[in-house]
C-alpha positions as CSV (number, residue, x, y, z in Angstrom):
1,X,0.0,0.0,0.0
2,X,1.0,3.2,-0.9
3,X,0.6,6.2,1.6
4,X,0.0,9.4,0.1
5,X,-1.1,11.5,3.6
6,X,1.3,11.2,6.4
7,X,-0.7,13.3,8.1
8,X,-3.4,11.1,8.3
9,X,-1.5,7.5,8.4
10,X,-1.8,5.2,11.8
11,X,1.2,3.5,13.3
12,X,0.4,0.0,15.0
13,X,-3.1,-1.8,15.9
14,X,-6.1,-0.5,15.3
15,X,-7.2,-2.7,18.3
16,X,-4.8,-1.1,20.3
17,X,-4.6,2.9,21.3
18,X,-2.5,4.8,18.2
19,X,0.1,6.4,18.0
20,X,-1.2,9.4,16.4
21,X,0.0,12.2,16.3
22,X,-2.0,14.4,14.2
23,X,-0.8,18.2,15.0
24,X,3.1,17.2,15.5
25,X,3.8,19.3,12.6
26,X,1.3,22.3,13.2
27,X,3.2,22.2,16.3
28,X,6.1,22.7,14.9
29,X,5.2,25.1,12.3
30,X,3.4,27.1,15.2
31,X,6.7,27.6,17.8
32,X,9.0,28.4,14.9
33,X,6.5,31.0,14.0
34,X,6.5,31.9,17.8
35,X,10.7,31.9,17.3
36,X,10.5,34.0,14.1
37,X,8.2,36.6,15.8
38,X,10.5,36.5,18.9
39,X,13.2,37.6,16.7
40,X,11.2,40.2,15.1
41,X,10.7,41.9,18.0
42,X,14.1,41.9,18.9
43,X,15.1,43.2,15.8
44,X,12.5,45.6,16.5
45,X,13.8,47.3,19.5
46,X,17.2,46.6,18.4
47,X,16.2,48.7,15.8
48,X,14.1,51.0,17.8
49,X,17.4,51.4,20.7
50,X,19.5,52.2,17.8
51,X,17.3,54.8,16.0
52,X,17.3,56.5,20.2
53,X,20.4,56.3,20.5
54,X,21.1,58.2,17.1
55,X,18.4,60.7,18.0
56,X,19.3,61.4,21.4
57,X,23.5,62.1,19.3
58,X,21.9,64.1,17.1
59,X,20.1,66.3,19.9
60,X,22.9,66.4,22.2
61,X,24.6,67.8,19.5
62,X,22.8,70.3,19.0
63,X,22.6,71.4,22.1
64,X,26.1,71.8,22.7
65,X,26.3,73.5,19.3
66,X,23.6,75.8,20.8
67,X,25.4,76.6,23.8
68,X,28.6,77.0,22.0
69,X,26.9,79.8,19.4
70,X,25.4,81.5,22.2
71,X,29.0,82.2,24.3
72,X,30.5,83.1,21.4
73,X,27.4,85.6,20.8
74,X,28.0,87.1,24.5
75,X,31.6,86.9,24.4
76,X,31.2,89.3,20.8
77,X,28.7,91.3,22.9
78,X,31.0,92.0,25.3
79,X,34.1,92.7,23.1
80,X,31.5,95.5,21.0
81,X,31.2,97.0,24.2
82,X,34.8,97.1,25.5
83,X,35.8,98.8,22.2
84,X,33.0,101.4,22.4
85,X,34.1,102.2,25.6
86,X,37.8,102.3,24.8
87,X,36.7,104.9,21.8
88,X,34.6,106.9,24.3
89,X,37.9,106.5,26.6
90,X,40.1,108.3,23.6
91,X,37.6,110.9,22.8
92,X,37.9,112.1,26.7
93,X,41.6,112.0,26.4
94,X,41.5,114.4,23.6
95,X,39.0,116.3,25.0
96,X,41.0,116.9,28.2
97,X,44.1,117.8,26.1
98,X,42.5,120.5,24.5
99,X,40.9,121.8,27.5
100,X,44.3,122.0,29.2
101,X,45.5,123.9,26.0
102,X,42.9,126.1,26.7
103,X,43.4,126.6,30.1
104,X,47.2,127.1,29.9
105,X,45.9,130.3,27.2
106,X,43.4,131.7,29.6
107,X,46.0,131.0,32.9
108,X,47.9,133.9,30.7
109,X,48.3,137.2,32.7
110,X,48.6,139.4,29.7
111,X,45.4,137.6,28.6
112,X,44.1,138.5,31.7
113,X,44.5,142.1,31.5
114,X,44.1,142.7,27.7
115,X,40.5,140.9,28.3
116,X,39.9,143.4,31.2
117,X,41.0,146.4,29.6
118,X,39.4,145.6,26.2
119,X,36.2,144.0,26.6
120,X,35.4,145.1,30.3
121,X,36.6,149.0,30.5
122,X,38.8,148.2,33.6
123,X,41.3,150.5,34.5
124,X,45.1,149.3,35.3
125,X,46.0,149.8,38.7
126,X,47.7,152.6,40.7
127,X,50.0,151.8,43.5
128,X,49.9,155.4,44.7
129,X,45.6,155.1,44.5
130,X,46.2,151.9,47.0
131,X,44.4,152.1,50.6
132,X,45.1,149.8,52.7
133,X,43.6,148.7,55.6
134,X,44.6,146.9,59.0
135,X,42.4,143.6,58.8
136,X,44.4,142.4,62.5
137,X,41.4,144.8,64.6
138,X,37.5,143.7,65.4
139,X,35.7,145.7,63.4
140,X,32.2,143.9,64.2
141,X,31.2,143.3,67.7
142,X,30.2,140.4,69.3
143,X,27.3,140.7,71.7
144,X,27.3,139.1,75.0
145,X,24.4,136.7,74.4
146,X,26.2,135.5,71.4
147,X,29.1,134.5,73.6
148,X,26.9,133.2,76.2
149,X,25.0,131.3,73.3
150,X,28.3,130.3,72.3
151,X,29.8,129.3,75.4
152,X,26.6,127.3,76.4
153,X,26.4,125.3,73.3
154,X,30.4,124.2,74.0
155,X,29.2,123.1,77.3
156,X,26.5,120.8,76.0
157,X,28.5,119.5,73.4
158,X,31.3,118.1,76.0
159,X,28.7,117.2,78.2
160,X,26.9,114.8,75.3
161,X,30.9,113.9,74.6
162,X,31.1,112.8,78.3
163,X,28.0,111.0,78.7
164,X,28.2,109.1,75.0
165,X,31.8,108.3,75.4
């Protein structure tokens, strides 16, 4: 006889209890399914743990990149303003110079008087026109409450001294 299903073939008695085995190769069929999806899914988040991994490069990256552009933005802030104020530095400098030239001009006696003479109608001096006048005598006097104003206000003052210190 000539067996053209396996699958459906009987080993042994039919008296006694087969040895059938009717889904041996369903089985079969069904774990290395079961394996080839359990490898897919690794793949998977092999694939998945390396596309993160890139991604999480690619941000850190930028990041950094980020950062680095941003110093170099303050640190060119920074240098714009150090040069301003070196300019406004220079222009001072000069500006003092040519006040000091100035002053030296005007610090001038004969400046002095030509600009008194000329422009305000001032007359030179006269020695023999002088007056002078003794400065060494009291010409105002001081009343007696002033002094006793005076006087008292000493006292309280040392007194305060005395009792703060």
């Amino acid at each position: 006889m000539i067996v053209t299903n396996k699958d459906s073939y009987i080993h042994g008695n039919t008296v006694l209890q087969p040895e059938y085995v009717p889904y041996e190769e369903e089985r079969r069929y069904e774990e290395e399914a079961k394996k080839e999806r359990l490898k897919k899914l690794r793949k998977a988040k092999q694939r998945l743990k390396k596309k993160v991994k890139v991604i999480r490069n690619i941000s850190l990256s930028f990041i950094i990149g980020i950062i680095f552009v941003g110093r170099y933005c303050i640190i060119y802030n920074m240098q714009m303003e150090l040069n301003l104020v070196k300019t406004n530095i220079s222009e001072l400098n000069k500006e003092n110079d040519n006040l000091k030239v100035e002053l030296v001009k005007y610090n001038n006696l004969q400046y002095i008087e030509e600009t008194a003479i000329n422009k305000l109608q001032m007359v030179p001096a006269d020695k023999g026109a002088a007056i002078y006048a003794n400065l060494d005598k009291e010409n105002v006097k001081i009343t007696e409450k002033k002094v006793q104003d005076k006087i008292e206000k000493e006292n309280l003052w040392s007194k305060l001294k005395k009792i703060i210190f």
